[in-house]
C-alpha angles and dihedrals in degrees: 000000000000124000139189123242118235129182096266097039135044122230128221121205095223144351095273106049120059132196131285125219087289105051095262128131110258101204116018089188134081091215115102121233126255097231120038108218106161093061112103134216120259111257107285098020093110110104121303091211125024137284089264100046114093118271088260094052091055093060100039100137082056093056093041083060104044093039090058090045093050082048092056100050091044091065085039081063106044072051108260092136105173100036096054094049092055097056084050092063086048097053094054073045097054093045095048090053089047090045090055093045122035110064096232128030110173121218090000098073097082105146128024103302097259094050092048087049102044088036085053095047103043100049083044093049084047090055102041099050084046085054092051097042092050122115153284102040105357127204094209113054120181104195088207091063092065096062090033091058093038094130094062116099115262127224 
């Protein structure tokens, strides 16, 4: 749908392209361009180090939370099961506090800030409270389970 531009409209060439600070269509074409280049990170997504630092010293918070993760599933594995999954849930922890307080977090900024916090906590806090409920001999006991769960054999 092509329209004219007027003096006090712009015009786009077509449905897909808008127009730029002048008034100008931006794109006259409906294919869409190999390389996006108008879509913007998300907030903190910028580097965590600067330019002249290495790559893995720009994402450093990235790598803080998947080293402690890797960790934890390491001593999950050499069959400390609690104990590393615990450290999995701290790890989402630590990245959702990192991702509320330093400006610019690299690869971990994926959605706006509040949705990656709340997303990382949430799914942390999940984990955590799974690794403390879990049997036998749980840390975390909730007295209401027990007649929730009335119908499950006993040992």
């Amino acid at each position: 749908m092509a329209t004219r531009a007027t003096d006090s409209e712009p015009g786009v060439a077509d449905a897909v392209s808008a127009p730029d600070a002048q008034g100008r269509p931006r794109r006259t074409t409906r294919r869409f361009p190999r390389i996006t280049r108008d879509t913007a990170r998300p907030e903190g997504g910028g580097r965590a180090a600067p330019g002249d630092a290495p790559a893995p010293a720009r994402q450093w918070p990235v790598l803080a939370v998947l080293g402690v993760a890797a960790l934890g599933l390491l001593v999950t594995a050499l069959d400390a099961f609690r104990f590393g999954t615990i450290l999995v849930g701290a790890a989402l922890l630590g990245g959702a506090v990192m991702r509320w307080m330093l400006p610019d977090v690299g690869m971990l900024a994926v959605r706006s800030r509040f949705t990656d916090m709340v997303t990382y906590a949430l799914l942390g806090g999940a984990i955590v409270l799974c690794a403390l409920m879990a049997q036998p001999n749980a840390w975390l006991e909730f007295p209401f389970l027990d007649e929730t769960l009335h119908f499950t054999i006993r040992t």
